[in-house]
N, C-alpha and C positions, 0 to 999 in steps of 0.2 A: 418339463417333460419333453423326451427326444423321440421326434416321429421319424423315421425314415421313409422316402418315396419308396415306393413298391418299384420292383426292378423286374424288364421283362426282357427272357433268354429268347435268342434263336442256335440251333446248331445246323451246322456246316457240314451235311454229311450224313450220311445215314448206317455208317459200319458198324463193328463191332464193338467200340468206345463209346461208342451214341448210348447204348441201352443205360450203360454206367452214367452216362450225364443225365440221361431224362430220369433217374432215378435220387441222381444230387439235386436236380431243379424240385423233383415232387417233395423232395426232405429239407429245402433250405427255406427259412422264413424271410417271407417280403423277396422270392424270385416266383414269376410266374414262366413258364416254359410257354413260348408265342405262336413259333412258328420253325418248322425242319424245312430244308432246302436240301434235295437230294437227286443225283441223277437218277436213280431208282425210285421212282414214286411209288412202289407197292412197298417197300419197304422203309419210308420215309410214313409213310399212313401206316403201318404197322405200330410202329413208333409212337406216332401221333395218336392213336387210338391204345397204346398201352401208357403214357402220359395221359389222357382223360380218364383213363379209368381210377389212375394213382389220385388227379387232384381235381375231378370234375368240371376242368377249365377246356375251351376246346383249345385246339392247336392247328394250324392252320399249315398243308402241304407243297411247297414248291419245287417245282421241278429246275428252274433258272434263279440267278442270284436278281436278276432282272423283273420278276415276276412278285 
């Protein structure tokens, strides 16, 4: 029996292709969605709080890649 490691996403970004990703991350088995990194923090938690609602996992918001 073949287990694969659970795999966890960040994205880069918080535009308009972001929503499409955090919607592949909530529908792909064995990816959890971790963390957004976004110059835009309110729309980086936007994000993040539409990702917890899809997979009841939190997601965690940065503003820096450094952070």
């Amino acid at each position: 029996m073949h287990h694969e490691t659970p795999k966890r996403a960040a994205l880069i970004g918080a535009g308009m292709v972001a929503a499409t990703h955090v919607a592949a991350c909530a529908e792909a088995a064995g990816v959890t969605l971790h963390a957004i990194q976004s110059r835009s923090p309110d729309r980086a938690r936007a994000l993040a709080d539409r990702a917890e609602a899809l997979t009841g996992q939190p997601v965690t918001v940065h503003a820096d890649l450094a952070s």
